[in-house]
Structures are given as C-alpha cells and as structure tokens.
PDB file of N, H, CA, C and O in Angstrom:
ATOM      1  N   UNK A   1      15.441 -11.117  26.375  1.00  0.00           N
ATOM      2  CA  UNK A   1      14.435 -11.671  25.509  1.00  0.00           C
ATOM      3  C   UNK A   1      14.882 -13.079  25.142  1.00  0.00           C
ATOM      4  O   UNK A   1      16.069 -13.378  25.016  1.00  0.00           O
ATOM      5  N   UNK A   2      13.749 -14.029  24.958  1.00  0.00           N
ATOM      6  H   UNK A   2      12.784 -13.786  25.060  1.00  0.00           H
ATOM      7  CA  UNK A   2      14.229 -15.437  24.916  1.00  0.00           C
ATOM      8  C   UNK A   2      13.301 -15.493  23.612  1.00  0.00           C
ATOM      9  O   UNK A   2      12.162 -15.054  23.777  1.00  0.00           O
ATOM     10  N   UNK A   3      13.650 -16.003  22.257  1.00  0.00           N
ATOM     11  H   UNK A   3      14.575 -16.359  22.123  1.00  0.00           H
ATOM     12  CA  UNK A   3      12.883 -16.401  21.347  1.00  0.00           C
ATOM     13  C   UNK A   3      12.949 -18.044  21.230  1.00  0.00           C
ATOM     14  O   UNK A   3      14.003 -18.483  21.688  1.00  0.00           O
ATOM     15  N   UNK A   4      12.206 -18.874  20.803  1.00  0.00           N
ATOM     16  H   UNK A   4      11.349 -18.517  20.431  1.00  0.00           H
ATOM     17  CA  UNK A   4      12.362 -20.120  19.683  1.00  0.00           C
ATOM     18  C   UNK A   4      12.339 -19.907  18.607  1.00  0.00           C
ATOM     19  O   UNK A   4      11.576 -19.003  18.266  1.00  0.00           O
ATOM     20  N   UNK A   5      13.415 -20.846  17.162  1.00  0.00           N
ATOM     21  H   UNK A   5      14.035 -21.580  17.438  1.00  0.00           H
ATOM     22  CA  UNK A   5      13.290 -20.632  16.499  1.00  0.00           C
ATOM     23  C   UNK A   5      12.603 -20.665  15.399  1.00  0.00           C
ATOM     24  O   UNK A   5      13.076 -20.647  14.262  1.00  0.00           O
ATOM     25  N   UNK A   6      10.868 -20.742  15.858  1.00  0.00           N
ATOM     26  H   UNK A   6      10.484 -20.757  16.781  1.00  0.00           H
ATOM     27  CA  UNK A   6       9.831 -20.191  15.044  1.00  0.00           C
ATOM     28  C   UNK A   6       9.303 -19.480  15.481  1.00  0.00           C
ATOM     29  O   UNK A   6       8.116 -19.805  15.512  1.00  0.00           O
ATOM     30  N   UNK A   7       9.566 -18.158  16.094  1.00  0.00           N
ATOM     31  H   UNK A   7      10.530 -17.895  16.070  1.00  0.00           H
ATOM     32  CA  UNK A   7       8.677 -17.123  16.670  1.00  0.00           C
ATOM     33  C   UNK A   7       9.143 -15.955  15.630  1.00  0.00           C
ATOM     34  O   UNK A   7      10.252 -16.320  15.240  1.00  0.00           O
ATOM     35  N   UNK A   8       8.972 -15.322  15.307  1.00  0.00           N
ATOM     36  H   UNK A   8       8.071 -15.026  15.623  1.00  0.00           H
ATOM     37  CA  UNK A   8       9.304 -14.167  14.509  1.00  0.00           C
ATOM     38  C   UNK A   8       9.276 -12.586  15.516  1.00  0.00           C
ATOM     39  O   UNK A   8       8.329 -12.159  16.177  1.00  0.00           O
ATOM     40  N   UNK A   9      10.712 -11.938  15.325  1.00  0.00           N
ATOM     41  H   UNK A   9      11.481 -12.284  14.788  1.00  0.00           H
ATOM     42  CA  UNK A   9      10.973 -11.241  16.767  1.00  0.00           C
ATOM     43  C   UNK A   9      11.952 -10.099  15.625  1.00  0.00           C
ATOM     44  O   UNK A   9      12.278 -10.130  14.438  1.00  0.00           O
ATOM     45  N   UNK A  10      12.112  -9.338  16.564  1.00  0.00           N
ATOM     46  H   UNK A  10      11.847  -9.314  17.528  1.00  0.00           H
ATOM     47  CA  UNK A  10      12.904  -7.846  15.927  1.00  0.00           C
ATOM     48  C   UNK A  10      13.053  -7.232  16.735  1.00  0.00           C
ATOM     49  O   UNK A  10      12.635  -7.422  17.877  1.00  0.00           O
ATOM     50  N   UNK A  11      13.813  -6.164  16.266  1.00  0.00           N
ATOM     51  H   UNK A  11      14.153  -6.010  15.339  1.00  0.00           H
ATOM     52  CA  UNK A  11      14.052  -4.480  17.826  1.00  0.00           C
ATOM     53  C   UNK A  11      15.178  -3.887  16.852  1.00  0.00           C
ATOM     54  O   UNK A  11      16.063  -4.332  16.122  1.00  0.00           O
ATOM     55  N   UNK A  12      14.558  -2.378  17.314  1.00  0.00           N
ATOM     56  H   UNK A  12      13.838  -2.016  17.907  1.00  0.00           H
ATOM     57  CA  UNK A  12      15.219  -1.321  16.377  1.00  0.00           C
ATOM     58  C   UNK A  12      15.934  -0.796  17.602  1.00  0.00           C
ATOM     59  O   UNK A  12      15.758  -0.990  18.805  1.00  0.00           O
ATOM     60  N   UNK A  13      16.881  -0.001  16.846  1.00  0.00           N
ATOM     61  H   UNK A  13      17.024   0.156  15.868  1.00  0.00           H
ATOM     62  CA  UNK A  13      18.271   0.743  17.634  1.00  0.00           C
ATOM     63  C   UNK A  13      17.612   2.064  17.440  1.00  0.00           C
ATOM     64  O   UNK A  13      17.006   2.407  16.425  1.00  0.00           O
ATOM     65  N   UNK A  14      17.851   2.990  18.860  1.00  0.00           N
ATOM     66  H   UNK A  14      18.343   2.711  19.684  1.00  0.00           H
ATOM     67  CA  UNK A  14      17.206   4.341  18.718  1.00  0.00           C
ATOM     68  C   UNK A  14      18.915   5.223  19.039  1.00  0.00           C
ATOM     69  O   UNK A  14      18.974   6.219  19.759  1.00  0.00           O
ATOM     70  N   UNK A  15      19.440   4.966  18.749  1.00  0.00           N
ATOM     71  H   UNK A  15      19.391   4.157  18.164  1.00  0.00           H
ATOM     72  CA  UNK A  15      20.666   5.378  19.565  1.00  0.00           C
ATOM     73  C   UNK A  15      21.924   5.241  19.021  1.00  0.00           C
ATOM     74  O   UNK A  15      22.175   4.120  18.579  1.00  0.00           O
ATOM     75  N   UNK A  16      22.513   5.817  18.963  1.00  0.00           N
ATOM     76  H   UNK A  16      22.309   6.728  19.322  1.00  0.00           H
ATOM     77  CA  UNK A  16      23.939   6.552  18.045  1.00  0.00           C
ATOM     78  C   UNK A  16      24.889   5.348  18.769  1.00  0.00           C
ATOM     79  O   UNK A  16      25.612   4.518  18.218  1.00  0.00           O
ATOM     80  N   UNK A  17      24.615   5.562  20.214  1.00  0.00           N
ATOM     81  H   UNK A  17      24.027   6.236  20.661  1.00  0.00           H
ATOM     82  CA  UNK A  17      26.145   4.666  21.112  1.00  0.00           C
ATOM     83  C   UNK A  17      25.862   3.495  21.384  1.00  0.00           C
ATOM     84  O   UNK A  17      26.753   2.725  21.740  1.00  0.00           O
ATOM     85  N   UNK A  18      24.041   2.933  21.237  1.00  0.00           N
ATOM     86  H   UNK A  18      23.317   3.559  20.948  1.00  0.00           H
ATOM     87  CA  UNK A  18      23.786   1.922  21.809  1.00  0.00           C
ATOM     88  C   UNK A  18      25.026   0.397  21.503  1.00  0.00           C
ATOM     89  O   UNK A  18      25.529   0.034  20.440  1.00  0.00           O
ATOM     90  N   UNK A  19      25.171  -0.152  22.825  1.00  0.00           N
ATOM     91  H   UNK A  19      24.762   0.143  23.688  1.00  0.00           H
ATOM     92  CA  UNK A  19      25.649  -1.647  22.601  1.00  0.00           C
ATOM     93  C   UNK A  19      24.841  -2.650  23.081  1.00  0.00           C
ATOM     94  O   UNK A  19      24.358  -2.616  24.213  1.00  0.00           O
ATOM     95  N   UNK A  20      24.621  -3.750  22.113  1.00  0.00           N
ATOM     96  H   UNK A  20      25.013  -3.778  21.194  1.00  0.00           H
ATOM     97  CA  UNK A  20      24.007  -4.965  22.249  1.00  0.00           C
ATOM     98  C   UNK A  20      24.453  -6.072  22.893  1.00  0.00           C
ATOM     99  O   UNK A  20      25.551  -6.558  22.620  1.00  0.00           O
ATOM    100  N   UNK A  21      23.969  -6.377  23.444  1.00  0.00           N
ATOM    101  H   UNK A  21      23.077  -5.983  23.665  1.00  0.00           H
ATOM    102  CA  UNK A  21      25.073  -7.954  23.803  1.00  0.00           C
ATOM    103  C   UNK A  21      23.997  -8.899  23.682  1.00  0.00           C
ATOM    104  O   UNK A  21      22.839  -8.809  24.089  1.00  0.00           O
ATOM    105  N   UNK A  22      24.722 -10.053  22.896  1.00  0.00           N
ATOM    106  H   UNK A  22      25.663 -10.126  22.565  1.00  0.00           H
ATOM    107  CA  UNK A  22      23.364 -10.949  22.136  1.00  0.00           C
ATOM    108  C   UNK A  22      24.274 -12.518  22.702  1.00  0.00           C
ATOM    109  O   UNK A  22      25.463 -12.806  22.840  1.00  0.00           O
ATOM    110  N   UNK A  23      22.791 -13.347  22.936  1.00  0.00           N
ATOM    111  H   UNK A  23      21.825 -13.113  22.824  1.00  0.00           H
ATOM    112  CA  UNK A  23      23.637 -15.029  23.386  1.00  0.00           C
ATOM    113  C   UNK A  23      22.872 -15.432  22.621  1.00  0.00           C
ATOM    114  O   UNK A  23      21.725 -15.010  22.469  1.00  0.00           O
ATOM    115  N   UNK A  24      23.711 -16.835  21.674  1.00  0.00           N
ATOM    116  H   UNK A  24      24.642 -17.178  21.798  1.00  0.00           H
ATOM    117  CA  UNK A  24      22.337 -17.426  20.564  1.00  0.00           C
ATOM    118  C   UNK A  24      22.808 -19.249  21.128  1.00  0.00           C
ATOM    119  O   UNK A  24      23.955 -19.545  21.462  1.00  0.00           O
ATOM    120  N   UNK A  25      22.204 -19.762  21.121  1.00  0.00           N
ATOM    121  H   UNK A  25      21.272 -19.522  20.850  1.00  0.00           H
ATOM    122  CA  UNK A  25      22.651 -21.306  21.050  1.00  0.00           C
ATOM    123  C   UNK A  25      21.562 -22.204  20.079  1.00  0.00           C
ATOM    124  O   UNK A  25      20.367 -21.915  20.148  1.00  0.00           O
ATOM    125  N   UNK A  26      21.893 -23.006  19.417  1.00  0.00           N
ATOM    126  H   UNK A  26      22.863 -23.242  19.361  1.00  0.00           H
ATOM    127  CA  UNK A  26      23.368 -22.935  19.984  1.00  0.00           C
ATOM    128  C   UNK A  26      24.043 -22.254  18.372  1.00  0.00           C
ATOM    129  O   UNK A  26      23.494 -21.795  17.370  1.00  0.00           O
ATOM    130  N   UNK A  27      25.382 -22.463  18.740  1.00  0.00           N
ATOM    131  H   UNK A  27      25.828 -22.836  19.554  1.00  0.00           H
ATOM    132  CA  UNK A  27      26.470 -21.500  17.769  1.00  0.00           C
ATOM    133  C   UNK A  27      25.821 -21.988  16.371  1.00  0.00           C
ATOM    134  O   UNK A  27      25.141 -22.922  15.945  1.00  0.00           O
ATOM    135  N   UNK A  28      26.564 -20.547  15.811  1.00  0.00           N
ATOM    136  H   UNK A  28      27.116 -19.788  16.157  1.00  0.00           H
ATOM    137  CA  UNK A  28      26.297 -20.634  14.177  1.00  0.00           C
ATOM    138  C   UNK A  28      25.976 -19.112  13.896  1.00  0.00           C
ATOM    139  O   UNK A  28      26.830 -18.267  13.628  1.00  0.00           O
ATOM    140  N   UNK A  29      24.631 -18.892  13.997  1.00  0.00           N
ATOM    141  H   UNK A  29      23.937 -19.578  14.215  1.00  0.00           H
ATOM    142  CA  UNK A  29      24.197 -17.766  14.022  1.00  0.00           C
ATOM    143  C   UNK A  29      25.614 -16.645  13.616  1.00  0.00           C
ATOM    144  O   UNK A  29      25.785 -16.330  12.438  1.00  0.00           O
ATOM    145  N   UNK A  30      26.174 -16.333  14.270  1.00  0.00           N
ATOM    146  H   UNK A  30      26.035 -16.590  15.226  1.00  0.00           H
ATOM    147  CA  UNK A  30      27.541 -15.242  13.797  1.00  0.00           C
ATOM    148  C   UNK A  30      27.838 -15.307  12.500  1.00  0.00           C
ATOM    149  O   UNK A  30      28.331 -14.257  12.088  1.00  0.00           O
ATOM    150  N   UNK A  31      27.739 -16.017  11.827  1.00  0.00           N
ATOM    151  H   UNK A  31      27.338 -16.869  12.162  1.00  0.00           H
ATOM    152  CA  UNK A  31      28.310 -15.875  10.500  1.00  0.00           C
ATOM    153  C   UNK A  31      26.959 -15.248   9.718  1.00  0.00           C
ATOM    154  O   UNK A  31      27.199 -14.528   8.750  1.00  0.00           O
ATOM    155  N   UNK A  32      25.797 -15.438  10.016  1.00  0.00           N
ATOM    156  H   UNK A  32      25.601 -16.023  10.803  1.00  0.00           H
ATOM    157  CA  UNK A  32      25.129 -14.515   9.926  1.00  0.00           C
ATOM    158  C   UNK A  32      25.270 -13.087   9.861  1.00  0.00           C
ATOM    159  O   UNK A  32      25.032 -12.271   8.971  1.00  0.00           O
ATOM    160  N   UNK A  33      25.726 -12.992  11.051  1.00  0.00           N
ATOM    161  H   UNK A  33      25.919 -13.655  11.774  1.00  0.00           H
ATOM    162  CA  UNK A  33      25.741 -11.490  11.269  1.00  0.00           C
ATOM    163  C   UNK A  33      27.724 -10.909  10.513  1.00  0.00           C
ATOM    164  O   UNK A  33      27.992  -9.845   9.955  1.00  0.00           O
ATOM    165  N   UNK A  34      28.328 -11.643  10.706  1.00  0.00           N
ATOM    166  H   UNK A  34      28.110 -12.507  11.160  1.00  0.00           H
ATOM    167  CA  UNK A  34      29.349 -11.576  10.154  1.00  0.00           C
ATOM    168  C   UNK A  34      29.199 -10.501   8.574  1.00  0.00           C
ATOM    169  O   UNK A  34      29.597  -9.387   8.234  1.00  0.00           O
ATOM    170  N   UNK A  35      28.338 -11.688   7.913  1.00  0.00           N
ATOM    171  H   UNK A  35      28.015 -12.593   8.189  1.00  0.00           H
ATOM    172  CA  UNK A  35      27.960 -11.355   6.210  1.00  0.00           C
ATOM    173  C   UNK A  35      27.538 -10.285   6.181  1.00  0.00           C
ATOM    174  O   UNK A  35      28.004  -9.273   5.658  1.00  0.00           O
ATOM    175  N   UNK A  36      25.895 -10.568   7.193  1.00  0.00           N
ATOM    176  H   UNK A  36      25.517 -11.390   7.618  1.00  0.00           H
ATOM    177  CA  UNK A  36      25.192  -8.691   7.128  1.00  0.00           C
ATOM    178  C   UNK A  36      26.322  -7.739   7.839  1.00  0.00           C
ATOM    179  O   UNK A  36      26.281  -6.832   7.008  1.00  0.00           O
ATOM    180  N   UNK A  37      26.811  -7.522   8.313  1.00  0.00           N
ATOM    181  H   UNK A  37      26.844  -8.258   8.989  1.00  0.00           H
ATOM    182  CA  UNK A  37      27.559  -6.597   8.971  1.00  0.00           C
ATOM    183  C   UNK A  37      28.217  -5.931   7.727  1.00  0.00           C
ATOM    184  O   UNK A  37      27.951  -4.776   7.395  1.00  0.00           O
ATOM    185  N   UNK A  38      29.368  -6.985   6.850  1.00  0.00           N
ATOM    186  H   UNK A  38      29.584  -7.923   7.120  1.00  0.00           H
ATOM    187  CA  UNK A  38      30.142  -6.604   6.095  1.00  0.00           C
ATOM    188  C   UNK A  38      29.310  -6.581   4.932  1.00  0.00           C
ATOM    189  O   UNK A  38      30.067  -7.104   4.115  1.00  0.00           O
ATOM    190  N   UNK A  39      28.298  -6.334   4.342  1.00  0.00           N
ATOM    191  H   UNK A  39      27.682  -5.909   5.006  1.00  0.00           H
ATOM    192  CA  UNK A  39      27.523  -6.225   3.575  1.00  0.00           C
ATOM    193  C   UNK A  39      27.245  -4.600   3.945  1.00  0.00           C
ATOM    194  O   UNK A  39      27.634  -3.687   3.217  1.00  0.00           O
ATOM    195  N   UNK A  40      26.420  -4.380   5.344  1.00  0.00           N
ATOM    196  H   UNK A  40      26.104  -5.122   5.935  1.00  0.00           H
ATOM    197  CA  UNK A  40      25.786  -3.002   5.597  1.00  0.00           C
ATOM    198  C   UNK A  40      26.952  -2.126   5.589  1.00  0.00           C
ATOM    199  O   UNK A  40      26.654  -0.957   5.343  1.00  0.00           O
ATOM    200  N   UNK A  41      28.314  -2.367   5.806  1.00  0.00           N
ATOM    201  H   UNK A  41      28.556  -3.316   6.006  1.00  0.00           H
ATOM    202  CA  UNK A  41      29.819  -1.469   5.761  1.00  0.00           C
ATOM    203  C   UNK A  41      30.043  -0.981   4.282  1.00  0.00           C
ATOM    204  O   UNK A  41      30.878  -0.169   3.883  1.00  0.00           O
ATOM    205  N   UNK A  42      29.040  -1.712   3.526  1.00  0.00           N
ATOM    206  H   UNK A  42      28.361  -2.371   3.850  1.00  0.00           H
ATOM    207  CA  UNK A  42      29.542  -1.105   1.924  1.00  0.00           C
ATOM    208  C   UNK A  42      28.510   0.351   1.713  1.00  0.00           C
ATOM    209  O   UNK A  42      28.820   1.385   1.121  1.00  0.00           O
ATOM    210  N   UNK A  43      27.378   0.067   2.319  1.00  0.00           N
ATOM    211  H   UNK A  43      27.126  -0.773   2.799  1.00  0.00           H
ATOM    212  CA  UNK A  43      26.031   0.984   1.876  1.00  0.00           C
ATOM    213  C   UNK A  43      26.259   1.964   2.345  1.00  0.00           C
ATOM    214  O   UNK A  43      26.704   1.969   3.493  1.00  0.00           O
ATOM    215  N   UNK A  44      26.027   3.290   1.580  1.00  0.00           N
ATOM    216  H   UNK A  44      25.666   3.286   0.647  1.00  0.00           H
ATOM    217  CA  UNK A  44      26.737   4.445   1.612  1.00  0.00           C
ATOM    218  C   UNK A  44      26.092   5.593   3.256  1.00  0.00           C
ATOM    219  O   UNK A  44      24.889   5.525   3.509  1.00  0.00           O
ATOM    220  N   UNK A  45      26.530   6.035   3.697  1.00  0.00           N
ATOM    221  H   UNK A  45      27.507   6.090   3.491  1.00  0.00           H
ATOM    222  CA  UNK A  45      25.614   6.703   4.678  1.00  0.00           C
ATOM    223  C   UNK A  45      24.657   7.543   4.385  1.00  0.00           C
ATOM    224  O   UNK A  45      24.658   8.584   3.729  1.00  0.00           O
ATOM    225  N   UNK A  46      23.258   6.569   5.344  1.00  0.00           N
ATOM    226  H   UNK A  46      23.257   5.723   5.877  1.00  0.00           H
ATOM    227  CA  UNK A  46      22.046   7.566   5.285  1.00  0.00           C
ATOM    228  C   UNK A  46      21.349   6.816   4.113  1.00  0.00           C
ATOM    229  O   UNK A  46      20.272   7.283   3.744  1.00  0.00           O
ATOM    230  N   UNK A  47      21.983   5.358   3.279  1.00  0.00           N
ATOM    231  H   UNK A  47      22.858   4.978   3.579  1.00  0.00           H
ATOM    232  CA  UNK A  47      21.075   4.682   2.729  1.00  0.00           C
ATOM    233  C   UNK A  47      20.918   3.733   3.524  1.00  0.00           C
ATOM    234  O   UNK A  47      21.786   3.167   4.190  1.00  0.00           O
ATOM    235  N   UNK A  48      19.454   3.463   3.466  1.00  0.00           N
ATOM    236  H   UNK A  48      18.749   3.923   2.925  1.00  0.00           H
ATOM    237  CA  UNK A  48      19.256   2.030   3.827  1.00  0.00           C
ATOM    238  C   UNK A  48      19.619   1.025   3.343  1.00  0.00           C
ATOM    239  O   UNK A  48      19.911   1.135   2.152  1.00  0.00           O
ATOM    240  N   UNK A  49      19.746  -0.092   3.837  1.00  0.00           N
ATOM    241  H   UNK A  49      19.509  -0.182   4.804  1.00  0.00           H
ATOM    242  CA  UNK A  49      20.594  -1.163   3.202  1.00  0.00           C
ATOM    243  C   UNK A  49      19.350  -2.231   2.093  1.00  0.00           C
ATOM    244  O   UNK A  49      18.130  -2.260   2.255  1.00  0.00           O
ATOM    245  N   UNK A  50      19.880  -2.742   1.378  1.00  0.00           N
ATOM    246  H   UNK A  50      20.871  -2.718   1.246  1.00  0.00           H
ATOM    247  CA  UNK A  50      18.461  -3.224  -0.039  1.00  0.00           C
ATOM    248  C   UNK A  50      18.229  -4.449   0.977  1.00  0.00           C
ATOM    249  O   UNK A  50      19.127  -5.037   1.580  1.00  0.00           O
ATOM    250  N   UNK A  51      16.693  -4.753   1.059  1.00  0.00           N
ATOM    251  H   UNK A  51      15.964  -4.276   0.570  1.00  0.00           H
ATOM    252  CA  UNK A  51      15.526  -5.369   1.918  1.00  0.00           C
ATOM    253  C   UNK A  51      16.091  -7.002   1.180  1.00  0.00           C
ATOM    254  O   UNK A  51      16.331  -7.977   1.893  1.00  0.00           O
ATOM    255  N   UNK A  52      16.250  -7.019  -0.636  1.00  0.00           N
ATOM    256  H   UNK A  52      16.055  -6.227  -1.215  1.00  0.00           H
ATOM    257  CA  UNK A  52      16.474  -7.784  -1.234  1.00  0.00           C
ATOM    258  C   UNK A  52      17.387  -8.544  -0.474  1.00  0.00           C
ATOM    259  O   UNK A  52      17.388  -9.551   0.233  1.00  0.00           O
ATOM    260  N   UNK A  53      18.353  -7.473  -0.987  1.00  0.00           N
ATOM    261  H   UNK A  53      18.352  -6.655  -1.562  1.00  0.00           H
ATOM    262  CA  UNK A  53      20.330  -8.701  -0.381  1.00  0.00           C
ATOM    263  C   UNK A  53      20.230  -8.878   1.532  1.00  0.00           C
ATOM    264  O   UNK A  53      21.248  -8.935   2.222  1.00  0.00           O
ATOM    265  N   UNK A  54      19.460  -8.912   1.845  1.00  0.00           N
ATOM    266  H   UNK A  54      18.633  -8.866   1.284  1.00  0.00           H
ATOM    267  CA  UNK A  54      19.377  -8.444   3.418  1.00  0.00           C
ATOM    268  C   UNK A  54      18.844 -10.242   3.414  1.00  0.00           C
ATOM    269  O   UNK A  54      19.170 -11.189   4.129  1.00  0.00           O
ATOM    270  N   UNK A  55      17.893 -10.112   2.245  1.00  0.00           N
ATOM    271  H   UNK A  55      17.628  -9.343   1.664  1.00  0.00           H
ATOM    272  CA  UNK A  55      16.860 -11.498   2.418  1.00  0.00           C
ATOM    273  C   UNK A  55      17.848 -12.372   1.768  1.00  0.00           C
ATOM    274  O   UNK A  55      17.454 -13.538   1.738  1.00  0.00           O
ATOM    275  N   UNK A  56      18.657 -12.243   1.397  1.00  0.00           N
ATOM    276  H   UNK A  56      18.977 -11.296   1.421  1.00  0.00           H
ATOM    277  CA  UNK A  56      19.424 -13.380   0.271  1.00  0.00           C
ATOM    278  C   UNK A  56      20.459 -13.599   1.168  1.00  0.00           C
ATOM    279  O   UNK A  56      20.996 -14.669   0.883  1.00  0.00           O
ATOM    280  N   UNK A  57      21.208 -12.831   2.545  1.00  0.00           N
ATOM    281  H   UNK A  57      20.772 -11.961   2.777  1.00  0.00           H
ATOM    282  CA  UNK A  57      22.134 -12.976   3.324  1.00  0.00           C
ATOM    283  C   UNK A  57      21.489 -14.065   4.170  1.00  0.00           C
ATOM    284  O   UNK A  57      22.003 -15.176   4.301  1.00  0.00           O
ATOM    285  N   UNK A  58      20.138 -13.638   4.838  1.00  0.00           N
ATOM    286  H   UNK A  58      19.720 -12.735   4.731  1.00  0.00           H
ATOM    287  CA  UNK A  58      19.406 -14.424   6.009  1.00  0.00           C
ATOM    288  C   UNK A  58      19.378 -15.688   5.036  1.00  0.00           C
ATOM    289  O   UNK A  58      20.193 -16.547   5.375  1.00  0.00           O
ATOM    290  N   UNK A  59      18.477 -16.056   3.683  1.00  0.00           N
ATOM    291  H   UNK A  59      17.815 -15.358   3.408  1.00  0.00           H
ATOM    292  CA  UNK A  59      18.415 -16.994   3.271  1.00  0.00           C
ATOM    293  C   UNK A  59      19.481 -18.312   3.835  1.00  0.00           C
ATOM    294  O   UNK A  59      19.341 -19.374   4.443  1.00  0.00           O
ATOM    295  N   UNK A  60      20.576 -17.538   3.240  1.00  0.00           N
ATOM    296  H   UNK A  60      20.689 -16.675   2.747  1.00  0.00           H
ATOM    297  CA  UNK A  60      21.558 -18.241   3.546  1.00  0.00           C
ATOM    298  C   UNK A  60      22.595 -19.220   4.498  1.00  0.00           C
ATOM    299  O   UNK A  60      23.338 -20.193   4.370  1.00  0.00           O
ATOM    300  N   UNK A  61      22.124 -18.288   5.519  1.00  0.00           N
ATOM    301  H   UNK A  61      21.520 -17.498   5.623  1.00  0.00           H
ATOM    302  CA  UNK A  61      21.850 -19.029   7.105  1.00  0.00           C
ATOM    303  C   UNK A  61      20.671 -19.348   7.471  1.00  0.00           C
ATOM    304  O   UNK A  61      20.407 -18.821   8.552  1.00  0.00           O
ATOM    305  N   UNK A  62      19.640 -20.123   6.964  1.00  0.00           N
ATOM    306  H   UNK A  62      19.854 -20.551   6.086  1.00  0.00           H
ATOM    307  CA  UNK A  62      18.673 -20.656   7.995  1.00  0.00           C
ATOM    308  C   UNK A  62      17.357 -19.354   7.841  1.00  0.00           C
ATOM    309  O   UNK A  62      16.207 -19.542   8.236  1.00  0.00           O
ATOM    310  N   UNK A  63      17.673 -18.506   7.413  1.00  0.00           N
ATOM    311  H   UNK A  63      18.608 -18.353   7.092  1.00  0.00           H
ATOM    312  CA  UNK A  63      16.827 -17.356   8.398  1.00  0.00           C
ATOM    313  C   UNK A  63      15.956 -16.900   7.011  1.00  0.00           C
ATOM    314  O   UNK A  63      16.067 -17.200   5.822  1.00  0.00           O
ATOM    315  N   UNK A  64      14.989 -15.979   7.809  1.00  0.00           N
ATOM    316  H   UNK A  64      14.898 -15.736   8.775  1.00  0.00           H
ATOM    317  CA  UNK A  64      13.926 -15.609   6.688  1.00  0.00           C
ATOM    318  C   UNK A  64      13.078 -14.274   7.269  1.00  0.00           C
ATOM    319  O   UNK A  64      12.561 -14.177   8.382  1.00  0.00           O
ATOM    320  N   UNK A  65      13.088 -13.197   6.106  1.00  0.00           N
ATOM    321  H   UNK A  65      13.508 -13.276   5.202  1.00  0.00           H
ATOM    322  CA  UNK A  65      13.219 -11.822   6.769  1.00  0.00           C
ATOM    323  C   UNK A  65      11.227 -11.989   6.812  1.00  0.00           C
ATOM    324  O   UNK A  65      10.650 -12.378   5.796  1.00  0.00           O
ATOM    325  N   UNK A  66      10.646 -11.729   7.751  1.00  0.00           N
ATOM    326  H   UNK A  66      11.114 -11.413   8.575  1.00  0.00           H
ATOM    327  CA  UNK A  66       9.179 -11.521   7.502  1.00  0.00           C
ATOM    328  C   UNK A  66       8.280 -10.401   7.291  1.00  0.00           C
ATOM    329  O   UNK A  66       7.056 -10.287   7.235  1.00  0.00           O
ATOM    330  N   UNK A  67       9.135  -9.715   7.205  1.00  0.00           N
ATOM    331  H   UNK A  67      10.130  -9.808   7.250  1.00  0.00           H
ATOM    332  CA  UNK A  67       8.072  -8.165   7.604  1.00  0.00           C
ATOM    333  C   UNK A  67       9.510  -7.130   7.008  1.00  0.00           C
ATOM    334  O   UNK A  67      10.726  -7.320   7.018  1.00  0.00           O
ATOM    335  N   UNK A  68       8.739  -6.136   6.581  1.00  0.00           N
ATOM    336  H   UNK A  68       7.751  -5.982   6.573  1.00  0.00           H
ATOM    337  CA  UNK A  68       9.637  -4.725   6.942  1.00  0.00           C
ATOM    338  C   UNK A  68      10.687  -4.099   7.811  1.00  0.00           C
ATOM    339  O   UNK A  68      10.891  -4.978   8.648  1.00  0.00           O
ATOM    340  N   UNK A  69      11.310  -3.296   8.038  1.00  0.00           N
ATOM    341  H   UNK A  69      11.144  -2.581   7.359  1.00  0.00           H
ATOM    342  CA  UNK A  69      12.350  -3.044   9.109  1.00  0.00           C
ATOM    343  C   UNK A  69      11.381  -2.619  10.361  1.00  0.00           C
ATOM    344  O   UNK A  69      10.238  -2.307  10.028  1.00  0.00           O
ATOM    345  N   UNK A  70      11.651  -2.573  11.572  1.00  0.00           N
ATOM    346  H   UNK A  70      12.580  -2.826  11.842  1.00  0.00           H
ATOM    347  CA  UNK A  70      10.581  -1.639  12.056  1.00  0.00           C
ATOM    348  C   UNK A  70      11.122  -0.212  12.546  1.00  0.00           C
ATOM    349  O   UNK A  70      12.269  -0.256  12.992  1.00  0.00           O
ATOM    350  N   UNK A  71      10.555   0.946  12.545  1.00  0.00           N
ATOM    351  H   UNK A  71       9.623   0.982  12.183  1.00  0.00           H
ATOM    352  CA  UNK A  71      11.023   1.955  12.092  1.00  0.00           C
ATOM    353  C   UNK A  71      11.476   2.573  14.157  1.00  0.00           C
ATOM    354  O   UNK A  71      11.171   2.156  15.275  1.00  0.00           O
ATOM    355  N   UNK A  72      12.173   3.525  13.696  1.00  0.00           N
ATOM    356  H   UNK A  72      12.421   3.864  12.788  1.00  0.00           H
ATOM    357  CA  UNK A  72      12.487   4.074  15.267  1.00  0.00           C
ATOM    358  C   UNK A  72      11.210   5.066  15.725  1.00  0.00           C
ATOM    359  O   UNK A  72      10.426   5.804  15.129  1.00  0.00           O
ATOM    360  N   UNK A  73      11.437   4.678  17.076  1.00  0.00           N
ATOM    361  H   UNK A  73      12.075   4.078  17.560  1.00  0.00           H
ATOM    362  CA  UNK A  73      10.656   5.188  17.897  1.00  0.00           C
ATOM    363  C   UNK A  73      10.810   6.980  17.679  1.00  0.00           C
ATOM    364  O   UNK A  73      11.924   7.497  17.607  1.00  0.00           O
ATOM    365  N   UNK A  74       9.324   7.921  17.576  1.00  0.00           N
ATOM    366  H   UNK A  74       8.419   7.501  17.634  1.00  0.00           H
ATOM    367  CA  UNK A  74       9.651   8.673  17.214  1.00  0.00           C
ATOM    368  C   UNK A  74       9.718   9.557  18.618  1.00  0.00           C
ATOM    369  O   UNK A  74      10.128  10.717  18.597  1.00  0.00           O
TER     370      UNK A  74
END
C-alpha cells in the first residue's frame, strides 16, 4: 500500500502472530510508533487503549486520528 500524506488510510490486525513490515519516508514517523507502542504496553489486557491519549500521541507527531478504530473482520 502506498499512501500520501493527506489521504486518510488504516488496517486492522485479525491475527494473534501477524507481522507487519512497514517503509515510511521519509524518516521520523518511528517515534511515533515508538510512544504508541509504549503507551498501548501499559493498558491492561482486553482493554482497549483510550481513543483520547491515542489522539494526543498522533497529535504530537504530525498525525491526526480521523475516524474510529476499524473493527476486525468477523
């Protein structure tokens, strides 16, 4: 998948083992995911992580949450 960065894009994980492999250019982006990562490691299992601090992480890098999570494929 190739986005620009004004397209608004997402994809849900259906899968316990799935691995991602993601290319962004140019660099930066990681510290992004850095924050959310170690942010979602605190939230207890089987909660979802708050939509709020999710938007106040993206804020922070550049980014801006638009929509809801989208839910797994049932």
């Amino acid at each position: 998948m190739s986005t620009a960065t004004i397209i608004a894009h997402g994809f849900t994980m259906n899968s316990d083992t799935a691995r991602v492999l993601l290319f962004f250019g140019p660099a930066g982006v990681e510290e992004f995911f850095r924050e959310a990562a170690a942010y979602v490691a605190t939230v207890p299992p089987g909660q979802a992580p708050d939509p709020k601090t999710m938007g106040e992480i993206a804020a922070r890098h550049g980014q801006q949450n638009v929509g809801p999570p989208m839910p797994p494929r049932g």
